[in-house]
Biopython code that builds the backbone (N, CA, C, O; Angstrom):
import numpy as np
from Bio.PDB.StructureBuilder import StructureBuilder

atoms = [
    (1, "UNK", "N", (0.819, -1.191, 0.000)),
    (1, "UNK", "CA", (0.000, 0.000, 0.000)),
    (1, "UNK", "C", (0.868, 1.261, 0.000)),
    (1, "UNK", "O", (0.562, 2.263, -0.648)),
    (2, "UNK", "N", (1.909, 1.167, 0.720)),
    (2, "UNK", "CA", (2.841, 2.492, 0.777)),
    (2, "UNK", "C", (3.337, 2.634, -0.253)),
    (2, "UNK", "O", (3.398, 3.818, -0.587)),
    (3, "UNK", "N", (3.952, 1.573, -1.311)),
    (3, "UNK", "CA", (4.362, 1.640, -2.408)),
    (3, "UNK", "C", (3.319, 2.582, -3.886)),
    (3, "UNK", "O", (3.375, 3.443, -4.765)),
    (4, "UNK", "N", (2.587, 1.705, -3.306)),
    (4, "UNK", "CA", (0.902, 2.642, -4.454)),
    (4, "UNK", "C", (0.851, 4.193, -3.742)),
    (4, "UNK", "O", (0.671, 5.276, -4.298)),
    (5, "UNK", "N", (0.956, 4.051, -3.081)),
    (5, "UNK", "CA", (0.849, 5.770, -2.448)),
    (5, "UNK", "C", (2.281, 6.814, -3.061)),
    (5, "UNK", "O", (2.142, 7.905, -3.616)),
    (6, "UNK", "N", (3.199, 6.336, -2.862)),
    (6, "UNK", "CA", (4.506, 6.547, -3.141)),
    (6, "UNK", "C", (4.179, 7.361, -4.643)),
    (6, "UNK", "O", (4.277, 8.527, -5.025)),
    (7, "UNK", "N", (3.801, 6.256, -5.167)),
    (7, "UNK", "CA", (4.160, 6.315, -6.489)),
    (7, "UNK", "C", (3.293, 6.878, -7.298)),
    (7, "UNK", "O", (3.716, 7.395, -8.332)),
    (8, "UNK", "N", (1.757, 6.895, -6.962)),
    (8, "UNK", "CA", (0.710, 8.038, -6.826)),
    (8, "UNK", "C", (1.557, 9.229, -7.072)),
    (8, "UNK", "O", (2.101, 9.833, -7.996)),
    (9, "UNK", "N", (1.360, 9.278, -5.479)),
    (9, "UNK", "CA", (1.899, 10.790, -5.375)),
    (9, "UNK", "C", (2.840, 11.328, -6.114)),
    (9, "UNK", "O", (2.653, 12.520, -6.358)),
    (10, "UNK", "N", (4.609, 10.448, -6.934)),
    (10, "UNK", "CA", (5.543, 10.969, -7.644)),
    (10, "UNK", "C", (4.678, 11.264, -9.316)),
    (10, "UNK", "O", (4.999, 12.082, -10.179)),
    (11, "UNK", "N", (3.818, 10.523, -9.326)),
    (11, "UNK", "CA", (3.053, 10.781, -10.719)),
    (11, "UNK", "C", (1.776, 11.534, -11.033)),
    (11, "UNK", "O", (1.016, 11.386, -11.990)),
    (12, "UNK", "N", (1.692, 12.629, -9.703)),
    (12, "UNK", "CA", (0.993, 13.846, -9.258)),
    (12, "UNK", "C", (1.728, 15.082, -9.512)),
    (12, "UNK", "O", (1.455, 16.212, -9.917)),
    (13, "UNK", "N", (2.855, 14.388, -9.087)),
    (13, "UNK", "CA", (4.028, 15.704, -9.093)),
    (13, "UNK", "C", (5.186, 16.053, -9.663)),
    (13, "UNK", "O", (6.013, 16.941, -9.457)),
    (14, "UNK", "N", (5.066, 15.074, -10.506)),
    (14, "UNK", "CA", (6.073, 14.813, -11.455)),
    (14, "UNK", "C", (5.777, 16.025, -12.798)),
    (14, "UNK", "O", (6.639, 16.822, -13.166)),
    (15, "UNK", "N", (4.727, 15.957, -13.242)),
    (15, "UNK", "CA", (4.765, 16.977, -14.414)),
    (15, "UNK", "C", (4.555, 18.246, -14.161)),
    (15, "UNK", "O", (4.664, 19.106, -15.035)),
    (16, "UNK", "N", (4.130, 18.579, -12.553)),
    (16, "UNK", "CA", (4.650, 20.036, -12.008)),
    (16, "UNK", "C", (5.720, 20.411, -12.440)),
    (16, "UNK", "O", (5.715, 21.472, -13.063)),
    (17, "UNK", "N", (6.853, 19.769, -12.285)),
    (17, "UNK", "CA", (8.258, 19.753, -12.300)),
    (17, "UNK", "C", (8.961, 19.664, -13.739)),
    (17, "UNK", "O", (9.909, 20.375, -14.074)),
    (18, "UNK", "N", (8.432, 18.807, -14.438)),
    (18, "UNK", "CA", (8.560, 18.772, -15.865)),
    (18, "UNK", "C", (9.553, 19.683, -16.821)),
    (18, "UNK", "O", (10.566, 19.374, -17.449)),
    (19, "UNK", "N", (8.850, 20.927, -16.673)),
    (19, "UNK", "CA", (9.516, 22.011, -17.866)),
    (19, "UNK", "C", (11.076, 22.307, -17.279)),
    (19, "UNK", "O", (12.003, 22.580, -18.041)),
    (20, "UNK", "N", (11.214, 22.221, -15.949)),
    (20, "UNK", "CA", (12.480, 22.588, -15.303)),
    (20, "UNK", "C", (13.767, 21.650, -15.474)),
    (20, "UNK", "O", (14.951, 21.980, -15.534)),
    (21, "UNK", "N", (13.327, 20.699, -15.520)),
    (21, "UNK", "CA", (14.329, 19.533, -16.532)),
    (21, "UNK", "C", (14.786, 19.475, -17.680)),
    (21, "UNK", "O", (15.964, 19.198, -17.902)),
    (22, "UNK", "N", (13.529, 19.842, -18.999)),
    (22, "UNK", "CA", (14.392, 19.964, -20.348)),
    (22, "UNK", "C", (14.796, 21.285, -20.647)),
    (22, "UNK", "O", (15.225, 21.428, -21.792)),
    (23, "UNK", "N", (14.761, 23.017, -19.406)),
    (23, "UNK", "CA", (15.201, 23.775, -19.593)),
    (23, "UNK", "C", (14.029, 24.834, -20.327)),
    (23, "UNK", "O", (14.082, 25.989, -20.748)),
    (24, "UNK", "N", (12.803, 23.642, -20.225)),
    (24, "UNK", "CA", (11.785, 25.128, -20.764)),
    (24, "UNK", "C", (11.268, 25.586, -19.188)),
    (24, "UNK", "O", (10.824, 26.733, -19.170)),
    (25, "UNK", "N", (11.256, 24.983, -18.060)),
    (25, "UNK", "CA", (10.686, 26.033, -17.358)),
    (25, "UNK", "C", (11.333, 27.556, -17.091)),
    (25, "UNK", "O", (10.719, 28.594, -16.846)),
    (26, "UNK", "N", (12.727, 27.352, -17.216)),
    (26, "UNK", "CA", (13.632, 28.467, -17.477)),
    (26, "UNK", "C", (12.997, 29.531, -17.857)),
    (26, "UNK", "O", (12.571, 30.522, -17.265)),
    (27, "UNK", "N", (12.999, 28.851, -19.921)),
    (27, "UNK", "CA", (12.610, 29.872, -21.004)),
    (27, "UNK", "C", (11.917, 30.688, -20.870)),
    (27, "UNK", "O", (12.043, 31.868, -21.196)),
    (28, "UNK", "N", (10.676, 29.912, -20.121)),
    (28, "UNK", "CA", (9.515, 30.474, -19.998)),
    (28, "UNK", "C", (9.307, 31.238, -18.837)),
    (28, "UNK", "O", (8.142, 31.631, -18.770)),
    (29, "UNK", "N", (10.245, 31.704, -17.597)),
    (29, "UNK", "CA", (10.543, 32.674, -16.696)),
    (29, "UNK", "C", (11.542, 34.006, -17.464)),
    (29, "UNK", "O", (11.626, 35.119, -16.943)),
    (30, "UNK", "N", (12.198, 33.657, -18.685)),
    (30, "UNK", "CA", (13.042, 34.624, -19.312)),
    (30, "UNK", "C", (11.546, 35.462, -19.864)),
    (30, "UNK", "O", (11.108, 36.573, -19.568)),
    (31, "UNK", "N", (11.073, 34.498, -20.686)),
    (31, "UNK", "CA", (9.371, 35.462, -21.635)),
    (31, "UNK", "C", (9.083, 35.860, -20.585)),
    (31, "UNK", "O", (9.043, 37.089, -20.650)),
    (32, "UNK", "N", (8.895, 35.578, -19.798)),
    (32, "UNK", "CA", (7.983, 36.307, -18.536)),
    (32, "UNK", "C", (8.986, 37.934, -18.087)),
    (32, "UNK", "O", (8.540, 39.076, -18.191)),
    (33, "UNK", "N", (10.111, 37.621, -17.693)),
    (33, "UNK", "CA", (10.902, 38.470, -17.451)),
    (33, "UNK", "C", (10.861, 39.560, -18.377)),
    (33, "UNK", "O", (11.119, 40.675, -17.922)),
    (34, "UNK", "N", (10.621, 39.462, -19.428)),
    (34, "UNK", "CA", (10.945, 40.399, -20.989)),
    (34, "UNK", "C", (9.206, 40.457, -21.253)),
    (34, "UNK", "O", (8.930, 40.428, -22.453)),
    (35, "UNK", "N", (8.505, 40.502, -20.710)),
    (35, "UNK", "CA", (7.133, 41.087, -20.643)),
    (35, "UNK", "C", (6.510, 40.260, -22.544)),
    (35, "UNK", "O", (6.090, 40.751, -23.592)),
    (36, "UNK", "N", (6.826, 38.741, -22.013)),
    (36, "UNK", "CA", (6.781, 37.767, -23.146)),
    (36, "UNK", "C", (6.277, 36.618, -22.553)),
    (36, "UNK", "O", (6.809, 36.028, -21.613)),
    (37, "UNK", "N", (5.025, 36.241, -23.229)),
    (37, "UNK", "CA", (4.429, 34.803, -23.084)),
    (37, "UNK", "C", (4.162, 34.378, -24.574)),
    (37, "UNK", "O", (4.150, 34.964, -25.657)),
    (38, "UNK", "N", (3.865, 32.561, -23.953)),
    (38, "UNK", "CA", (3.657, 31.982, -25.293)),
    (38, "UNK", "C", (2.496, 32.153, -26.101)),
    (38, "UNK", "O", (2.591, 32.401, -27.303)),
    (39, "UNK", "N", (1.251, 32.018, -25.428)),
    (39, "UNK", "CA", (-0.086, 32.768, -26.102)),
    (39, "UNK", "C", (-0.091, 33.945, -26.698)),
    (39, "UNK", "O", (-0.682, 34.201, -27.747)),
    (40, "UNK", "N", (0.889, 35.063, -25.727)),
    (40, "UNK", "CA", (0.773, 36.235, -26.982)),
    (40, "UNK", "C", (1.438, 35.605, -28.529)),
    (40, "UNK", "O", (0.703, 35.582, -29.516)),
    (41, "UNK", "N", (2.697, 35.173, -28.601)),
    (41, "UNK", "CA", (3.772, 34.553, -29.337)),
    (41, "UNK", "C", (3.106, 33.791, -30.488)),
    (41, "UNK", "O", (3.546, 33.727, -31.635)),
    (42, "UNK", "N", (2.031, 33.247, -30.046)),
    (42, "UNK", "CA", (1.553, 32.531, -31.046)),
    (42, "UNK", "C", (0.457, 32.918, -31.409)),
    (42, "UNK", "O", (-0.088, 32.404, -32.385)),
    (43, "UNK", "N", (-0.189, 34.048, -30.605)),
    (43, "UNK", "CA", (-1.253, 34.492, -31.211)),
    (43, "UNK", "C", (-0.445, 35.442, -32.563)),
    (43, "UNK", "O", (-0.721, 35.402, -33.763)),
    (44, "UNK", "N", (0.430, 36.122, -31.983)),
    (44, "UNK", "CA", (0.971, 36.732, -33.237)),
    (44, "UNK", "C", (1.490, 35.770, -34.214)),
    (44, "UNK", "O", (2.709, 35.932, -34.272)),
    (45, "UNK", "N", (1.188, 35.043, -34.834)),
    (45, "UNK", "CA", (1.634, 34.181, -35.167)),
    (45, "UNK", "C", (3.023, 33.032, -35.558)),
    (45, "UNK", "O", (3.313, 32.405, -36.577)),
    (46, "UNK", "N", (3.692, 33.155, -34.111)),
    (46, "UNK", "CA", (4.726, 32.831, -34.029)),
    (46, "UNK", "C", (4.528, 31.396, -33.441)),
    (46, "UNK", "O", (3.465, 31.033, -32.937)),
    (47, "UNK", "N", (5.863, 30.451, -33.571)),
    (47, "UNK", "CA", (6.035, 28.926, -33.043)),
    (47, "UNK", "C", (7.029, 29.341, -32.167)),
    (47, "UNK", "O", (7.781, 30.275, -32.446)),
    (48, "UNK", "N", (7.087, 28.723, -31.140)),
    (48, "UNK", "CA", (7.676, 28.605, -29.768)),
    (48, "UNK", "C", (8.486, 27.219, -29.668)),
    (48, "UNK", "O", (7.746, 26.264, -29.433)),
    (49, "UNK", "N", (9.537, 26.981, -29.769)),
    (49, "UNK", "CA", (10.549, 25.728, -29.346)),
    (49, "UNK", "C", (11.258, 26.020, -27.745)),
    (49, "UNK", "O", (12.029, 26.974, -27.649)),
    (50, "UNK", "N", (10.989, 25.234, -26.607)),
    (50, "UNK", "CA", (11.344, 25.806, -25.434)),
    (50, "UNK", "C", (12.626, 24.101, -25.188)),
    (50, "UNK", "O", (12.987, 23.143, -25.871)),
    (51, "UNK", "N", (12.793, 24.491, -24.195)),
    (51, "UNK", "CA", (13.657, 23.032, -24.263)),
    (51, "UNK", "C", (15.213, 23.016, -24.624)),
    (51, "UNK", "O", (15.773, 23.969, -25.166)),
    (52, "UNK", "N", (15.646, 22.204, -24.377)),
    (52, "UNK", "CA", (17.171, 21.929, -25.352)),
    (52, "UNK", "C", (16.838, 21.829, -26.541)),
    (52, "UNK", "O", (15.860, 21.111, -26.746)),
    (53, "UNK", "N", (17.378, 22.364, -27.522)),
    (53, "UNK", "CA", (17.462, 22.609, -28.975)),
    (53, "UNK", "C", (18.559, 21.861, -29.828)),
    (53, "UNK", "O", (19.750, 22.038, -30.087)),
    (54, "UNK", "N", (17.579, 20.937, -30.140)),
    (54, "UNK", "CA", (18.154, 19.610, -30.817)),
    (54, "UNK", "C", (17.611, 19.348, -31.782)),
    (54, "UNK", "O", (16.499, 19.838, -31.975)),
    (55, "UNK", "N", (18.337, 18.275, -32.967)),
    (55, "UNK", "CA", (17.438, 18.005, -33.943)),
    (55, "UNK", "C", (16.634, 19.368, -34.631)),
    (55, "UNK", "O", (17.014, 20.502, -34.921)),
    (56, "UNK", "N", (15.752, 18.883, -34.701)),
    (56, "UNK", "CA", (14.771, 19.931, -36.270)),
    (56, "UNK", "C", (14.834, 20.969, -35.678)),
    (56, "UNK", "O", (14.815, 21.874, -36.513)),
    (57, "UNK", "N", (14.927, 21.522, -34.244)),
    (57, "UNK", "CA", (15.370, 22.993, -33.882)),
    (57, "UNK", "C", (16.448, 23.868, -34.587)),
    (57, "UNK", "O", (16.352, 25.030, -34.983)),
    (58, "UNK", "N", (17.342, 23.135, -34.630)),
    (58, "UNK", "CA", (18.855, 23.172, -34.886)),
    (58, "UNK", "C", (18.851, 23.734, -36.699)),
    (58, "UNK", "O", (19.433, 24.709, -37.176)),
    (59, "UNK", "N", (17.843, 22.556, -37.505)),
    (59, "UNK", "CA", (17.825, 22.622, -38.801)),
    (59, "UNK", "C", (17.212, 23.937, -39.611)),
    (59, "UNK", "O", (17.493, 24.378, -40.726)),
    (60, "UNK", "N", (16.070, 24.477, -38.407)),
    (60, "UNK", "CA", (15.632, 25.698, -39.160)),
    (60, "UNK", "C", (16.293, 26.553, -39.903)),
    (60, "UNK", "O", (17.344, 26.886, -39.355)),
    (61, "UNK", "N", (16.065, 27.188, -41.215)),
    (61, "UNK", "CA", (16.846, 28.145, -41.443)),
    (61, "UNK", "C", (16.637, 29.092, -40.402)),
    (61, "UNK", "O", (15.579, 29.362, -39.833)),
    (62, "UNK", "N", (18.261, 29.764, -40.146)),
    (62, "UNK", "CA", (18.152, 30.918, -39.975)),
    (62, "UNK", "C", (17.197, 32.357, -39.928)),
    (62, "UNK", "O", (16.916, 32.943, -38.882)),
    (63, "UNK", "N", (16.747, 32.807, -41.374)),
    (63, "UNK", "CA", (16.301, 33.736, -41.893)),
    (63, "UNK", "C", (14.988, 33.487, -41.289)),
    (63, "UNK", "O", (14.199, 34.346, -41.682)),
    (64, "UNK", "N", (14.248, 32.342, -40.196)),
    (64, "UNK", "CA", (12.562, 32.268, -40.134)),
    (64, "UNK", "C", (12.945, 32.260, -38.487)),
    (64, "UNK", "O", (12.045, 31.934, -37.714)),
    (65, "UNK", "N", (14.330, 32.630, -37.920)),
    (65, "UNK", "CA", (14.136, 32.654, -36.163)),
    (65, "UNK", "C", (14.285, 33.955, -36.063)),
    (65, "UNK", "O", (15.043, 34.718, -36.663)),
    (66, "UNK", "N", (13.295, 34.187, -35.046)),
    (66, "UNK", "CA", (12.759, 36.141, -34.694)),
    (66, "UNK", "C", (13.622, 36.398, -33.382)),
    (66, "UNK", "O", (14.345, 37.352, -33.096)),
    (67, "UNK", "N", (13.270, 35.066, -32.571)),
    (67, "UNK", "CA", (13.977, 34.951, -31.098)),
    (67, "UNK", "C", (14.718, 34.052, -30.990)),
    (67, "UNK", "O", (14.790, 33.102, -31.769)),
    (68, "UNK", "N", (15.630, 34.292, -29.624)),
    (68, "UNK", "CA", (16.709, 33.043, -29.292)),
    (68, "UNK", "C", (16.520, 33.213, -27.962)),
    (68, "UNK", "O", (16.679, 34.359, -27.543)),
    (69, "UNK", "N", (16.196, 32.291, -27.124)),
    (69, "UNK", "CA", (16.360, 32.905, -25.637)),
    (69, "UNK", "C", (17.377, 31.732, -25.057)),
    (69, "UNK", "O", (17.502, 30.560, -25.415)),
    (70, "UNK", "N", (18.087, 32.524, -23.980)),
    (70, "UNK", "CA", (19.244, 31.922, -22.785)),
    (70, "UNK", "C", (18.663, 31.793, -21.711)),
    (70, "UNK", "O", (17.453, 32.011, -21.648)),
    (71, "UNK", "N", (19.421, 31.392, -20.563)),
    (71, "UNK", "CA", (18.734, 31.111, -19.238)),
    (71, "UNK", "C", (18.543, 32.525, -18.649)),
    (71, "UNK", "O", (17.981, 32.873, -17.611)),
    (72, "UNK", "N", (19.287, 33.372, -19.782)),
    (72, "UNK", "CA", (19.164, 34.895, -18.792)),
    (72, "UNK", "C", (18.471, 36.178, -19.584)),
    (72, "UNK", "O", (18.419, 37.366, -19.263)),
    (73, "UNK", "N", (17.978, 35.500, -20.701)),
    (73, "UNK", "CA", (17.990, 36.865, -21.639)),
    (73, "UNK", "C", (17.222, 36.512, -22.814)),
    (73, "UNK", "O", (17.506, 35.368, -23.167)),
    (74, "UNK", "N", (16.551, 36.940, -23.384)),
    (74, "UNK", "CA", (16.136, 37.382, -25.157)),
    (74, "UNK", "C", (16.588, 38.042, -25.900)),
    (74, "UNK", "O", (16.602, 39.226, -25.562)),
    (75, "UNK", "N", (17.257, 37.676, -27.412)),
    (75, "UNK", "CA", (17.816, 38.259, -27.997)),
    (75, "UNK", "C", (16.721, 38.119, -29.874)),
    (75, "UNK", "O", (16.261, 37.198, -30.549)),
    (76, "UNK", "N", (16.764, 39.206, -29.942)),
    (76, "UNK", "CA", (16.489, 39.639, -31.227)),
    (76, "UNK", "C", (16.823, 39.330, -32.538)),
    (76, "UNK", "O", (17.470, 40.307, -32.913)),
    (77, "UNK", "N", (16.761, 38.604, -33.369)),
    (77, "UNK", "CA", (17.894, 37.997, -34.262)),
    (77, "UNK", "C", (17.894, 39.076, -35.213)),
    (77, "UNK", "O", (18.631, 38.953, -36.191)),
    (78, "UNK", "N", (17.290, 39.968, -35.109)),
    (78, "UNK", "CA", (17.624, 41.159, -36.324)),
    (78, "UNK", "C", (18.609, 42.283, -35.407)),
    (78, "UNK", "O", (19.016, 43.325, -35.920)),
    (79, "UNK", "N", (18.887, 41.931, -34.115)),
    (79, "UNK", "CA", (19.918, 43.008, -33.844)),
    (79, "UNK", "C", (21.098, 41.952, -33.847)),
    (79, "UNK", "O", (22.069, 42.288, -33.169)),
    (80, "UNK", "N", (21.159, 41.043, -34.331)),
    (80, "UNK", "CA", (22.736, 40.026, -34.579)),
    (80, "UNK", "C", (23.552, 41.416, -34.938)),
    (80, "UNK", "O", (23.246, 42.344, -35.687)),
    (81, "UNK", "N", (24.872, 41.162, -33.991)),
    (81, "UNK", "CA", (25.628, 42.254, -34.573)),
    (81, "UNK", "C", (26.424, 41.250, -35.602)),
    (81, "UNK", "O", (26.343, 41.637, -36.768)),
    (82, "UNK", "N", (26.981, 40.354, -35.462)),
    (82, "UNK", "CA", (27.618, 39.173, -36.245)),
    (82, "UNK", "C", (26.684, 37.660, -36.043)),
    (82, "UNK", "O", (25.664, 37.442, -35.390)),
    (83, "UNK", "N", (27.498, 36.795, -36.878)),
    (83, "UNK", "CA", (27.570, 35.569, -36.935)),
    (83, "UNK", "C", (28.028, 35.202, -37.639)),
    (83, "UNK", "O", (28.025, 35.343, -38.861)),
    (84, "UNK", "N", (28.971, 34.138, -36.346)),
    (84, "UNK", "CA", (30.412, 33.232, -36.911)),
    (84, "UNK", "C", (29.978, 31.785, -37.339)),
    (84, "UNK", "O", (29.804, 30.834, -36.577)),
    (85, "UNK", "N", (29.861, 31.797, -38.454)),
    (85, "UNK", "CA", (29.738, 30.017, -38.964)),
    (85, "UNK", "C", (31.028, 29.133, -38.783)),
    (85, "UNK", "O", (32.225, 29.417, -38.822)),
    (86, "UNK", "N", (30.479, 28.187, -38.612)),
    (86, "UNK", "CA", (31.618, 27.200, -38.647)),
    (86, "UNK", "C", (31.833, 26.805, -39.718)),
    (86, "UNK", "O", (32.970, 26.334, -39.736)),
    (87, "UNK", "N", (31.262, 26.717, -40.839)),
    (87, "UNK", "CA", (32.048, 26.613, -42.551)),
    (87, "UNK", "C", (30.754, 27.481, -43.176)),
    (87, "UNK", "O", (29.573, 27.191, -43.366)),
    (88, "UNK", "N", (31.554, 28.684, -43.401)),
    (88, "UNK", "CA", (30.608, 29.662, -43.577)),
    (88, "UNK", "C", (29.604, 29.551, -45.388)),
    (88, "UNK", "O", (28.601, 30.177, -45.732)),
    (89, "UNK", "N", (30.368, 28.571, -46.121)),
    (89, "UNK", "CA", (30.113, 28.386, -47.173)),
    (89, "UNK", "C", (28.651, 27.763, -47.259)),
    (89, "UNK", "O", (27.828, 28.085, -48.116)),
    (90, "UNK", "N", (28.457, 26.896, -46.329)),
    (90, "UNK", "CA", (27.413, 25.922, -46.210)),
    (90, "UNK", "C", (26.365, 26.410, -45.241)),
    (90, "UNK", "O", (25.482, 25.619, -44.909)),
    (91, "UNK", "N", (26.376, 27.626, -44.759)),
    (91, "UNK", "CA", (25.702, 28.011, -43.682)),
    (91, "UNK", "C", (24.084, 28.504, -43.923)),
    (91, "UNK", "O", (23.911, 29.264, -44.876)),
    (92, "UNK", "N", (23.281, 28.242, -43.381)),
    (92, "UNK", "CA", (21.449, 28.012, -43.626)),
    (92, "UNK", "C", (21.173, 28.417, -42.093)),
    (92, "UNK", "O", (20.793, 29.529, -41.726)),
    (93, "UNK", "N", (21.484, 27.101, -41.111)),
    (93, "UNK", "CA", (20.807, 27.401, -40.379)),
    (93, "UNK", "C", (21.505, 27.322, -38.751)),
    (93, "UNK", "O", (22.625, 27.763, -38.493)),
    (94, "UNK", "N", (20.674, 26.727, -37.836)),
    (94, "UNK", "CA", (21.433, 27.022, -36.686)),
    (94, "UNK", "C", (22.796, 25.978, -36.426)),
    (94, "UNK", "O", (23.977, 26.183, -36.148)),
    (95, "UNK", "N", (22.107, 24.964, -36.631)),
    (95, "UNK", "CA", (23.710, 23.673, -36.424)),
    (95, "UNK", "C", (25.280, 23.983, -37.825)),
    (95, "UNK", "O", (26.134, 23.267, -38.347)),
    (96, "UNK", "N", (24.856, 25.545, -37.893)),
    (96, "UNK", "CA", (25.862, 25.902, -38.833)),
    (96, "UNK", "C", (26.279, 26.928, -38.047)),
    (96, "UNK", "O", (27.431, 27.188, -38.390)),
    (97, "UNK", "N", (25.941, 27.615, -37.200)),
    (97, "UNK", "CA", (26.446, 28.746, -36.207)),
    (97, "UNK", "C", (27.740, 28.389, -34.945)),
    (97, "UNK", "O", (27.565, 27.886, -33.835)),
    (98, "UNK", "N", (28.780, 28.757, -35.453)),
    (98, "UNK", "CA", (29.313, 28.475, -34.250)),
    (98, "UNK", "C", (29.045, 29.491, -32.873)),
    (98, "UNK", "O", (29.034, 28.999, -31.745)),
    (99, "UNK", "N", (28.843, 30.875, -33.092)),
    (99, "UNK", "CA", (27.976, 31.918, -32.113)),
    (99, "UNK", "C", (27.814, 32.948, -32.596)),
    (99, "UNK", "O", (28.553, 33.440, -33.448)),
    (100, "UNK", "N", (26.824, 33.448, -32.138)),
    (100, "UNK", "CA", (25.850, 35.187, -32.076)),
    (100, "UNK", "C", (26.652, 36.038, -31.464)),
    (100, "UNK", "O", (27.366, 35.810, -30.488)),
    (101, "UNK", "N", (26.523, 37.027, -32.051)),
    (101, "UNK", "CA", (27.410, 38.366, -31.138)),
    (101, "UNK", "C", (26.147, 39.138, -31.160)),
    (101, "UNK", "O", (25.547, 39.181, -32.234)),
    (102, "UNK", "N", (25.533, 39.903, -29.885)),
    (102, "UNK", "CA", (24.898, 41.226, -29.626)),
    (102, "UNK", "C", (25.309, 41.666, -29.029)),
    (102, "UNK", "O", (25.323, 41.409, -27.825)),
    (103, "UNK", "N", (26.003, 42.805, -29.743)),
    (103, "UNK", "CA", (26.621, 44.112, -28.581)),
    (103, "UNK", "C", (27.662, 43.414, -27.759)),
    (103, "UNK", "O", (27.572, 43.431, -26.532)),
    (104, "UNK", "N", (28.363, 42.977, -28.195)),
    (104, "UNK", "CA", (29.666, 42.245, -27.663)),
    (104, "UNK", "C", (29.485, 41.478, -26.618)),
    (104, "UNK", "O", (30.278, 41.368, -25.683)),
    (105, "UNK", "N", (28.268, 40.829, -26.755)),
    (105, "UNK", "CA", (27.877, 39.649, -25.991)),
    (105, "UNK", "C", (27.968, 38.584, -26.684)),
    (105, "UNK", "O", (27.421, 38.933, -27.730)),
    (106, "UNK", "N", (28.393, 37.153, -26.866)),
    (106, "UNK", "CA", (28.661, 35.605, -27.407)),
    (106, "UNK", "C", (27.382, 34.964, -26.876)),
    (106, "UNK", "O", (27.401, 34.735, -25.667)),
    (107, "UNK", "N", (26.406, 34.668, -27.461)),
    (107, "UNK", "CA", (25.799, 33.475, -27.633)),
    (107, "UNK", "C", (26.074, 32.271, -28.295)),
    (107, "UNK", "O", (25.819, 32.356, -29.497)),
    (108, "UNK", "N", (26.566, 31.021, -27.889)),
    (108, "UNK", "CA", (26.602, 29.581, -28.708)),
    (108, "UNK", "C", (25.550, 29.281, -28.381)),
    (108, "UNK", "O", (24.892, 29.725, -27.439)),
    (109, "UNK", "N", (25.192, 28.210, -29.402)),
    (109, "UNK", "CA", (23.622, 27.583, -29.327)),
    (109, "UNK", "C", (23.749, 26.675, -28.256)),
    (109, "UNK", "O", (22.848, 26.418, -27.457)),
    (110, "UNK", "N", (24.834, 26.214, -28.255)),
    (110, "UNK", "CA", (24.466, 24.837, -26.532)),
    (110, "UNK", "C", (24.220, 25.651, -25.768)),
    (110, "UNK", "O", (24.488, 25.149, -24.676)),
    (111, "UNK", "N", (23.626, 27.294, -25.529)),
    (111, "UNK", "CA", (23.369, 28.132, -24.280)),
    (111, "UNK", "C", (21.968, 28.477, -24.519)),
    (111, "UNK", "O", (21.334, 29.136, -23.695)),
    (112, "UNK", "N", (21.341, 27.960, -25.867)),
    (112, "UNK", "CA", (20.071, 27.929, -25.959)),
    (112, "UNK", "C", (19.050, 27.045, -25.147)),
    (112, "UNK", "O", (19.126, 25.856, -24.838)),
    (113, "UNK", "N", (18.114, 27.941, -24.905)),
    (113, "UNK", "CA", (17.172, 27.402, -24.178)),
    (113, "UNK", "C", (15.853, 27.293, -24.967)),
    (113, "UNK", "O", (15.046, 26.465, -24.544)),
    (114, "UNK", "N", (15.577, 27.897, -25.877)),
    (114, "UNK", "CA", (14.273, 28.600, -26.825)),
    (114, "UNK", "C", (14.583, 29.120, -27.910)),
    (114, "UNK", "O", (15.460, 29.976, -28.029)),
    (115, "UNK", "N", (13.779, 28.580, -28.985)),
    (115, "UNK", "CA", (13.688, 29.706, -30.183)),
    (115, "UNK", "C", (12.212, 30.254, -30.581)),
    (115, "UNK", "O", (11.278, 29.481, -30.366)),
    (116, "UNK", "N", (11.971, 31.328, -31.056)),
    (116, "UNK", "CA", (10.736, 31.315, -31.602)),
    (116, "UNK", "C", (10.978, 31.788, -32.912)),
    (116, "UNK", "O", (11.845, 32.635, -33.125)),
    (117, "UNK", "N", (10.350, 31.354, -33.709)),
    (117, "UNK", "CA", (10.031, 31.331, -35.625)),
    (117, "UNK", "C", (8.825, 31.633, -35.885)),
    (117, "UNK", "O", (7.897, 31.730, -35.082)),
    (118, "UNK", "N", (8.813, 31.771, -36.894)),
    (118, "UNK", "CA", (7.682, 31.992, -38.255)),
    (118, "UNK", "C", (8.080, 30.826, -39.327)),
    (118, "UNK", "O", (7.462, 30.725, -40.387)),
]
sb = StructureBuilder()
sb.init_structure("model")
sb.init_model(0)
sb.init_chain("A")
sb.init_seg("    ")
for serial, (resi, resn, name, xyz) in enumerate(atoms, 1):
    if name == "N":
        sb.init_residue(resn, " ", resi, " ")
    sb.init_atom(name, np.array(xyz, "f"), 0.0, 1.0, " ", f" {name:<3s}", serial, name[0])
structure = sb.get_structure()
C-alpha cells in the first residue's frame, strides 16, 4: 500500500516539475521576465521551441528565427551584430552557427534554451 501511495503521489508531481528539466521552465521565466508569453507569441503568429534545442530545432533556417532565448535573456535575431559560422560556405541554419554576437555579448547555441520562428 505504501508503495501505491509513493508512487501516486511521484506521478501527481512529477509533471509540475517537468519544464524545469528539459530547460523550458527556465525559457519560460526569461518570456515572462521580458514582458513575453507563449499565447501572446503565437497568437501573433509565431512557433515557440522551449527546451534543449536539438534536432529539427537546430535545422531551421536561420532567416525564419525572430527569437533566441538563454537562461538569462532574449535576444532579437535582427539586432545580430555578427555571426560566426563554422564553414561559412554551407551556412542556412542554426547547427551551422558556431555563435551570435549582440553588442559584444557571445551566444553559442548549446546556451540555448528557446527559439521562436515563423
Amino acid at each position: 500500500m505504501k508503495k501505491i501511495c509513493l508512487l501516486i503521489s511521484i506521478a501527481i508531481t512529477f509533471p509540475l516539475f517537468a519544464g524545469e528539466f528539459t530547460g523550458a521552465g527556465q525559457a519560460i521565466n526569461v518570456l515572462k521576465a521580458h514582458n513575453l508569453s507563449i499565447p501572446q507569441l503565437k497568437k501573433q503568429g509565431f512557433k515557440v521551441l522551449l527546451g534543449e534545442i536539438t534536432g529539427a530545432g537546430k535545422k531551421l533556417d536561420l532567416d525564419r528565427i525572430n527569437l533566441i532565448i538563454t537562461n538569462k535573456s532574449v535576444f532579437d535575431m535582427s539586432r545580430a551584430s555578427h555571426i560566426q559560422f563554422i564553414h561559412p560556405s554551407q551556412a542556412k541554419s542554426l547547427s551551422d552557427v558556431e555563435h551570435l554576437e549582440f553588442s559584444q555579448m557571445l551566444v553559442k547555441p548549446t546556451e540555448l534554451t528557446g527559439i521562436v520562428y515563423k
